[in-house]
C-alpha positions in Angstrom: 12.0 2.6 15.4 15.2 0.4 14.0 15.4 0.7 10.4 15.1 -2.4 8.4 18.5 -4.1 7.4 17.9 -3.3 3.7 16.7 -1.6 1.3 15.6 -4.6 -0.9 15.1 -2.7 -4.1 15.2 0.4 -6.0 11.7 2.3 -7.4 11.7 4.7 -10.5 11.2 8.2 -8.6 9.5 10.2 -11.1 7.4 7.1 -12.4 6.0 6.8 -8.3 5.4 10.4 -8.3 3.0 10.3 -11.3 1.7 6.8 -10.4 0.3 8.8 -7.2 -1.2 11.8 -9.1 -2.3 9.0 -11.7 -4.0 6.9 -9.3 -5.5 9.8 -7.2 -7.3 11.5 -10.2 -8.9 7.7 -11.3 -10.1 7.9 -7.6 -11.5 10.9 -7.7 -13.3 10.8 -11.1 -15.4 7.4 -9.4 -15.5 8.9 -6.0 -17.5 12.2 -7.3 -19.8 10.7 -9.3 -20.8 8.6 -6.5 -24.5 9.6 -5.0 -25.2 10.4 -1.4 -26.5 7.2 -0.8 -23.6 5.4 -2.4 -21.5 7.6 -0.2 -23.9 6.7 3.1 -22.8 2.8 2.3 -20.7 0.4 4.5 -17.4 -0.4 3.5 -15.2 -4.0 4.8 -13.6 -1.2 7.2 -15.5 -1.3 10.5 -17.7 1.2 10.7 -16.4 3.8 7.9 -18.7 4.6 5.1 -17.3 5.1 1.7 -17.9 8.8 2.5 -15.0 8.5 5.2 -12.9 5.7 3.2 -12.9 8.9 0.4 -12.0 11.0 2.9 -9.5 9.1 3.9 -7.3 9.1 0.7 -7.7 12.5 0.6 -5.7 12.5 3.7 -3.2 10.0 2.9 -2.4 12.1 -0.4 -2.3 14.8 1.3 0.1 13.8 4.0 3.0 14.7 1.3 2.5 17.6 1.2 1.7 18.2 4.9 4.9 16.4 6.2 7.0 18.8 3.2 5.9 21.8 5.2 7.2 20.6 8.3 10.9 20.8 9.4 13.0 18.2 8.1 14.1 15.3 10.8 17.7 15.2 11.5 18.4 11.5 11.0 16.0 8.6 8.7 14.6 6.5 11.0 12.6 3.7 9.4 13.4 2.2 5.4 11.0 1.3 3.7 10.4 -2.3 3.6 9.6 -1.7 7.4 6.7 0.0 6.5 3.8 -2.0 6.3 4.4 -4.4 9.7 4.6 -0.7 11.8 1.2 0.3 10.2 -0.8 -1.2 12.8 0.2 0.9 15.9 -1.5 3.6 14.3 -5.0 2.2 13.6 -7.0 4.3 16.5 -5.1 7.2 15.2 -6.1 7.0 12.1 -9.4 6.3 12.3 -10.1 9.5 14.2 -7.9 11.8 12.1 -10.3 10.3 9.7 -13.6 11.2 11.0 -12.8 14.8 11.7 -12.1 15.4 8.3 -15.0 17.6 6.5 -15.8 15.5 3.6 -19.4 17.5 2.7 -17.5 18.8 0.0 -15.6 15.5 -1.8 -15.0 17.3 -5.1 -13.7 20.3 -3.7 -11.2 18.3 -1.3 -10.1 16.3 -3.8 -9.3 19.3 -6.1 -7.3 20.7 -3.3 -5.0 17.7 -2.7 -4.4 17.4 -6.1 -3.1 20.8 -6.8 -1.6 20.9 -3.6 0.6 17.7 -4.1 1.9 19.1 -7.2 3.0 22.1 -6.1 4.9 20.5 -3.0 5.9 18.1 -4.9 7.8 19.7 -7.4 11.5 20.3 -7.1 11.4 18.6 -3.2 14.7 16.4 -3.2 13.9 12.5 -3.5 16.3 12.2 -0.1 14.7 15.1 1.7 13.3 13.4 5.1 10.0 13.4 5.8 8.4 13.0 9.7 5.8 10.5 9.4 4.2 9.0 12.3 6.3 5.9 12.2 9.2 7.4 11.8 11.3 10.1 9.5 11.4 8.8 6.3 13.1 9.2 2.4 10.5 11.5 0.4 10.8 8.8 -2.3 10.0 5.9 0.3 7.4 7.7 1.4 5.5 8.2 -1.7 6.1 4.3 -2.3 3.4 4.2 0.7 1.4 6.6 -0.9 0.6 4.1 -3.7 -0.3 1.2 -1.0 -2.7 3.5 0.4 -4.4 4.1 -2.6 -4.2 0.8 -4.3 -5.6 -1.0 -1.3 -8.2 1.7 -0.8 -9.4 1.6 -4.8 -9.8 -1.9 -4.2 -11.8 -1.4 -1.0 -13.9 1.3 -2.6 -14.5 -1.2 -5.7 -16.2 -3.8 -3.0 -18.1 -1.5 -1.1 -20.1 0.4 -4.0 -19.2 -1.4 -6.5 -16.9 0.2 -8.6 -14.3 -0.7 -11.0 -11.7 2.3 -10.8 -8.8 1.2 -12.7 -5.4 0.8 -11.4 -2.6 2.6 -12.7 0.4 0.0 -13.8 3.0 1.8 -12.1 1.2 2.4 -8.8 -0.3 -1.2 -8.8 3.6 -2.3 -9.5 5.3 -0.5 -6.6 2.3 -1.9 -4.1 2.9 -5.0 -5.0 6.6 -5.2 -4.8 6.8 -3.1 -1.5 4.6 -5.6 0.1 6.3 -8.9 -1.1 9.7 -7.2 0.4 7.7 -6.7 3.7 7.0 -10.4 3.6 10.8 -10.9 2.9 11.8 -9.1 5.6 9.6 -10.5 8.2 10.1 -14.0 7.0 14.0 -13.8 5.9 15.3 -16.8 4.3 15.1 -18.5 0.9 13.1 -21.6 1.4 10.0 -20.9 -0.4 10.0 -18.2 -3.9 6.8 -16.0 -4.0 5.9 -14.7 -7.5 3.4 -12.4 -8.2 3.9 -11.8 -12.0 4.5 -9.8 -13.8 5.7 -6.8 -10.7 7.8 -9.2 -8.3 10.0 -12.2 -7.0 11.2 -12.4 -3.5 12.1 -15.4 -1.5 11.7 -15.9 2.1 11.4 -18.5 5.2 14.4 -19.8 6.5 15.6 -23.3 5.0 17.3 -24.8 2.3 18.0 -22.2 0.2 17.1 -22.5 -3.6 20.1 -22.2 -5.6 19.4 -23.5 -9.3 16.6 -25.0 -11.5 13.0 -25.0 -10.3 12.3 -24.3 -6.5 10.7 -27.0 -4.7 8.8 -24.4 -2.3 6.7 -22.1 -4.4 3.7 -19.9 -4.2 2.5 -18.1 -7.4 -0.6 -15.3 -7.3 -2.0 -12.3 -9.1 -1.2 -8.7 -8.0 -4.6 -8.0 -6.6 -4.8 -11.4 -4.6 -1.4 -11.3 -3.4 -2.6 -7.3 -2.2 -5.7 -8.7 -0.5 -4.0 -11.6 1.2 -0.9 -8.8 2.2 -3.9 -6.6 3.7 -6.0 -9.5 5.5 -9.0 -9.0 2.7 -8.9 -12.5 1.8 -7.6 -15.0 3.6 -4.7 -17.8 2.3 -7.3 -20.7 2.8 -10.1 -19.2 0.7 -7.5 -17.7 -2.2 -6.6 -21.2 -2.4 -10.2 -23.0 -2.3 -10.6 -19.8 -5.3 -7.8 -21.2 -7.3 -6.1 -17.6 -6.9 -3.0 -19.1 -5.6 -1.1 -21.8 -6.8 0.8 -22.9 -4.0 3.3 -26.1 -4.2 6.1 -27.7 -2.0 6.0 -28.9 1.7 7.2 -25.7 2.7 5.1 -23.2 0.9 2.0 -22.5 3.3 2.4 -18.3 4.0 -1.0 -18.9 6.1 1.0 -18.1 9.5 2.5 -14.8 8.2 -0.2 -13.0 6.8 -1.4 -10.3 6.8 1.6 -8.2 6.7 -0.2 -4.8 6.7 -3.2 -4.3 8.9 
């Protein structure tokens, strides 16, 4: 798996290490106070219940530490604005490492990721390389992800039993900015600026590159919309019938390049 050419930015370790923890715990406190029949409900995933979708943060979590206690790579393979356009070849994977998990016991599961992620966690290098199935990694990429998975996930979980887990800031910032660099480096160029305030700017498409003043290719969007439009939850045409994107210039149309994670 080639690297991408950049990194595009830099993230505040320690701030992503807590915004996982944070983000995890205001998961768990919804998810076991959910009743079995809340847990028996359908989710926007397929066929996953939000029993499994619970299940499966548990796991995502939990691959930290599980990818700490194996041995190191010997070389990075994949940076981490790469990330979310390789997700994809994983999809059947997932979704059965999913299913065999034993989720009869949420609370206790979630206890044990928890605790375990802080104890591997602590004192593991931010450059230690981790062997994800994409690739080896940064630790501190890698816990960028972590944040995707559970900021797309609360959101899903929201929907599905209709919750309103809150978002930690920091966690909700680094999923939005790693997946406005994903759309940067699949559509390079600097025709058309994307804001999603207040967490991120990026430009991309090739064409006339914007230089000075106001761009005449922009698209404007909140952090969850932009997330659900990134993640194929909403689709460009009905967040613009919605009014949740503001999109203006001849050039500004991201229609044919979403979604960027599947």
């Amino acid at each position: 798996m080639p690297p991408a050419k950049k990194r595009t930015r830099s993230y505040d370790s320690a701030k992503t290490r807590a915004a996982v923890l944070a983000q995890f715990r205001n998961v768990r406190e919804a998810v076991v106070a959910l009743t079995p029949e809340q847990l028996d409900g359908p989710t926007r995933l397929g066929d996953w219940t939000v029993r499994e979708l619970a299940a499966h943060l548990t796991a995502a979590v939990g691959a930290v530490a599980r990818h700490l206690d194996e041995l190191e790579p010997a070389k990075q393979d994949l940076l981490l604005p790469a990330w979310p356009t390789v997700t994809a070849t994983a999809a059947s994977r997932i979704d059965e490492d999913t299913r065999a998990i034993d989720a009869s016991d949420l609370p206790g599961l979630y206890e044990r990721t928890a605790a375990r992620y802080e104890e591997r966690i602590a004192g593991a290098s931010d450059d230690r390389l981790v062997p994800t199935r994409f690739g080896a990694m940064r630790l501190a990429d890698f816990l960028v992800t972590r944040t995707v998975e559970l900021v797309v996930h609360t959101d899903d979980l929201n929907a599905a039993a209709g919750l309103d887990i809150p978002y930690d800031r920091q966690a909700l910032a680094a999923c939005t900015r790693l997946l406005a660099d994903a759309l940067a480096v699949k559509a390079p160029g600097g025709a058309v600026e994307v804001r999603i305030p207040p967490y991120a700017v990026v430009q991309c498409v090739e064409g006339p590159r914007h230089t000075r003043g106001t761009p005449p290719n922009v698209v404007e969007t909140d952090p969850l919309t932009w997330i659900r439009l990134a993640t194929g939850r909403t689709g460009w045409a009905e967040a613009l019938d919605a009014a949740k994107v503001v999109a203006s210039g001849e050039r500004a149309d991201l229609a044919g390049l979403l979604p960027i994670l599947r």
